[in-house]
N, C-alpha and C positions, 0 to 999 in steps of 0.2 A: 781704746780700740779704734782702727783704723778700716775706714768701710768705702768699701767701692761697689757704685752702681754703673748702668747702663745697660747698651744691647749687648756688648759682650758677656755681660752676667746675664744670665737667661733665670735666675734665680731672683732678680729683681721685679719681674711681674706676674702678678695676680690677674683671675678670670672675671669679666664682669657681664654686666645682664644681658648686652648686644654682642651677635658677634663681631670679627674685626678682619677687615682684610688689607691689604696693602697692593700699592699702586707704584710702579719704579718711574721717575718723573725726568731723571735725567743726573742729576745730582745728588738728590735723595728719592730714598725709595718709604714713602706717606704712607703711615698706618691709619685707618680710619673704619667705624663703625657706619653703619645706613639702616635707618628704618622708616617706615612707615610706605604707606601706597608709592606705591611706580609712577602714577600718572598725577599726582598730586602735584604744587605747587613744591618744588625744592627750596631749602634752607638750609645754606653753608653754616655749622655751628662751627666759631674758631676762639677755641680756651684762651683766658687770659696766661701771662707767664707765671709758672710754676703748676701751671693746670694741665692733665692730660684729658683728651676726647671724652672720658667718661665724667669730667666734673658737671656733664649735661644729664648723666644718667636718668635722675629724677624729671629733669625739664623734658626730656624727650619720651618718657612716659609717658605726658600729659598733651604732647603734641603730634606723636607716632597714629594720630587716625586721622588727622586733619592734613601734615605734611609729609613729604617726602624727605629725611634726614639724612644727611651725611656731618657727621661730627667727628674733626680730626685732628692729630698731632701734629705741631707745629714741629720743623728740623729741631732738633736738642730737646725735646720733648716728647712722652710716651715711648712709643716701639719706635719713631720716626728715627732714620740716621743722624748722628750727631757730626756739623761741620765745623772745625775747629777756625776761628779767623775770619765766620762769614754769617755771622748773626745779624743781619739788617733787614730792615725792612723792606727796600728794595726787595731784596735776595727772595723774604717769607713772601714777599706781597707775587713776585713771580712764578714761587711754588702755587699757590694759589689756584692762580689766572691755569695755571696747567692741569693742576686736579679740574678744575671748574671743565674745561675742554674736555680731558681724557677721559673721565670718568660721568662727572652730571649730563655733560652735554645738552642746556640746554640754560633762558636766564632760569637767574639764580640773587633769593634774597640775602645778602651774608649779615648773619647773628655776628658780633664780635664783641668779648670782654674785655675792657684793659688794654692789655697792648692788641689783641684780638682783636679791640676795639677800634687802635689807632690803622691793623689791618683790612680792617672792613670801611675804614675810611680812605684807605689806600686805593683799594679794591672798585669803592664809588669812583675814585676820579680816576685810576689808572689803567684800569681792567678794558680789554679792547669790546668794542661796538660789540652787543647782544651777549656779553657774559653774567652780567649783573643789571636786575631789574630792580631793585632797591634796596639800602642798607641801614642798618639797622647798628648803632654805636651806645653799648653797652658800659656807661661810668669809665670813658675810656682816657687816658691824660695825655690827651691834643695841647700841645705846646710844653706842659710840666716834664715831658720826660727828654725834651731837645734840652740842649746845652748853653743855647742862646736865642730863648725862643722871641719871637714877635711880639706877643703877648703876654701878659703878666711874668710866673715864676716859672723857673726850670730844676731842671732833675736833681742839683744840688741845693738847691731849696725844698727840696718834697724828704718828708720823715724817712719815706720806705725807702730812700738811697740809701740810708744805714743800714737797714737789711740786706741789699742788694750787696753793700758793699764787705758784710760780715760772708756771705754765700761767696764772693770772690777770695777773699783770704782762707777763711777756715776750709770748705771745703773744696775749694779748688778748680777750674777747668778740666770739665768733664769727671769730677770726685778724684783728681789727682791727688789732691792733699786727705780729704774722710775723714776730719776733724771733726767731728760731730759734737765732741765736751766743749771742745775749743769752741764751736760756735754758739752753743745754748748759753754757754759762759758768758762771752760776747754779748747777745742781746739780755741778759740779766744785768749789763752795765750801760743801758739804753734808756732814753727818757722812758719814764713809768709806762707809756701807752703803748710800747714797745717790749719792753719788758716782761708785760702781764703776758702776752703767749704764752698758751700751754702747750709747748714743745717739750716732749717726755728724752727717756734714755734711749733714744734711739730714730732716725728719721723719720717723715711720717712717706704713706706711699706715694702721694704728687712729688715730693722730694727725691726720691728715690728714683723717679722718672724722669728727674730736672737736668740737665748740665748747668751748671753753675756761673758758667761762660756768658751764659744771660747774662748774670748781674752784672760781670764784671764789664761786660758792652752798654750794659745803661748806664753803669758809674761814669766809664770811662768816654762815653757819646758816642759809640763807635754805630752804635741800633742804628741811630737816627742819624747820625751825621750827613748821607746824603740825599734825607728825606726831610723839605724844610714842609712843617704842618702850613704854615700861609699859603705857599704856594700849592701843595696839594691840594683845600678845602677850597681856594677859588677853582680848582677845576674840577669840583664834583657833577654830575651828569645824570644821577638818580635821583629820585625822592630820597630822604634819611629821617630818620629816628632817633633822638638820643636821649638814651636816660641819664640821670645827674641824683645819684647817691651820695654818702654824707662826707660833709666835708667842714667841719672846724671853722668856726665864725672869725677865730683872729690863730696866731700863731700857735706853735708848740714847741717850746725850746728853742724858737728863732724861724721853725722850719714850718711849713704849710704840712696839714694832716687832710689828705683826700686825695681824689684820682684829678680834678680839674677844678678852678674856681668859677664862681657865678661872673665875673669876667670875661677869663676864657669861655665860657658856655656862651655867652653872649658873643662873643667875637668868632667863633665857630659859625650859627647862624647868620650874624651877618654876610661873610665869604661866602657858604653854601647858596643862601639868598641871592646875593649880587651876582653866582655863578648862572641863575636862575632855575635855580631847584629849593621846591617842598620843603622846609626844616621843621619837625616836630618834637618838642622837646617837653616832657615829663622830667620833672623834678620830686627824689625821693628821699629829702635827708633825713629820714628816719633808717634806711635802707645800708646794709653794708655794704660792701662793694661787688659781692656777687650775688647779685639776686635770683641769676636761674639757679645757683647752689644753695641758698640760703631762704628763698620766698619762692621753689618752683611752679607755683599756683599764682601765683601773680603775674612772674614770669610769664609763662601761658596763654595768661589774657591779654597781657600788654600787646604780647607781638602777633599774637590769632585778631584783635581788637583794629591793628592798627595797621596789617594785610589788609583788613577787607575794604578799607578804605582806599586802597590803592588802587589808579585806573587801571 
């Protein structure tokens, strides 16, 4: 069976707990959810890839009386429009800086997972004067997912490139191809830790929300190619946060399993540091890689805990 999602299929999304509105930014027009008080403290939540706005659902539960939320689709993800050829971070971290103006209007802490994460670190050093009052980098892989990073290993050395790169073949930019067998198939022929996913007969619905086009721009460097993570993290300009979930003591099949190493974590703070900002970092290796989806109560307290220490 051959299966195609996106905006054009309007069969492709389900209702969830928040409502959702959408914002036209210039390029793309951001779908996104907002909860909690008006005059509260704002918190950009920005999903890692393959995540749409509601992978907060549960976290923003637990934080909809303390903050003010906005948690949204990144371009090629959720309801957001899909741009063929312009998947970078530049490009996402610009979308950003525009919702942050047009809509929050005022600073703003950015939550980020993953590559979310490597956005909310984008966001700390690139985002212009009073958009961003402090950032928060959720297990995110600063250096692992460049192509020729500074530090340690890069995105051909990280496990989930083979995934990245089965989502480019099997299914296709923007589900051109909807090889779905093709690709369960695929990762059933992937080191065992890979493998064990329980990907059933059919997508799951973050998948269904995905363009595919991701991957094949992490495979291929196109994400990051004009965003070198050294030179961003020396110009960061807020306080930061970052959490450090699990990550594999020695290799996997040759290839590093985790979103960044104790290395790079290390060499992230230093930059931040020498920029002369704040670095606070919790280490969770018992923790998977998304903890507001996976520990939403922890989540919770981490980032309510580590606000109020903020000047």
């Amino acid at each position: 069976m051959v299966y195609r999602f996106g905006p054009e299929h309007p069969e492709t999304y389900v209702p969830h707990a928040y409502p959702e509105h959408t914002v036209d930014l210039g390029e793309v027009v951001m779908n996104y959810a907002v909860a909690g008080p008006e005059n509260a403290q704002p918190l950009l939540l920005i999903p890692g890839q393959t995540e749409s706005w509601w992978g907060y659902e549960e976290a923003m539960k637990r934080l909809d009386k303390s903050f003010r939320l906005y948690a949204v689709d990144l371009r090629g993800q959720g309801r957001t429009t899909r741009t063929p050829s312009r998947y970078t971070f530049d490009n996402m971290g610009a979308d950003l800086v525009r919702f942050c103006q047009a809509v929050i209007k005022r600073p703003v802490i950015t939550c980020g997972l993953s590559s979310g994460g490597v956005l909310s670190a984008w966001l700390s050093a690139y985002a212009p004067p009073g958009v961003v009052r402090a950032s928060f980098y959720e297990d995110p892989p600063l250096f692992g997912c460049e192509q020729r990073p500074a530090c340690g290993h890069g995105q051909h050395a990280s496990l989930v490139s083979l995934i990245f790169g089965a989502f480019a073949k099997h299914l296709g930019d923007q589900w051109s191809v909807g090889d779905w067998a093709g690709f369960v198939d695929a990762v059933k022929k992937m080191p065992p830790v890979l493998a064990a996913r329980p990907y059933g007969d059919e997508p799951p619905q973050t998948l269904k929300e995905y363009d595919p086009e991701w991957g094949r721009a992490c495979v291929e460097g196109t994400i990051s190619g004009s965003c070198d993570h050294e030179r961003m993290l020396s110009r960061v300009k807020v306080p930061v946060l970052m959490t450090h979930h699990f990550r594999a003591p020695g290799l996997v099949n040759g290839k590093f399993l985790g979103a960044i190493s104790d290395d790079q974590a290390a060499r992230v703070g230093e930059l931040i540091n020498a920029a002369g900002q704040r670095y606070d970092y919790q280490s969770h290796p018992m923790m998977g890689h998304f903890m507001h989806g996976q520990d939403p109560d922890l989540y919770a307290k981490v980032v309510t805990e580590w606000v109020a220490t903020l000047p």
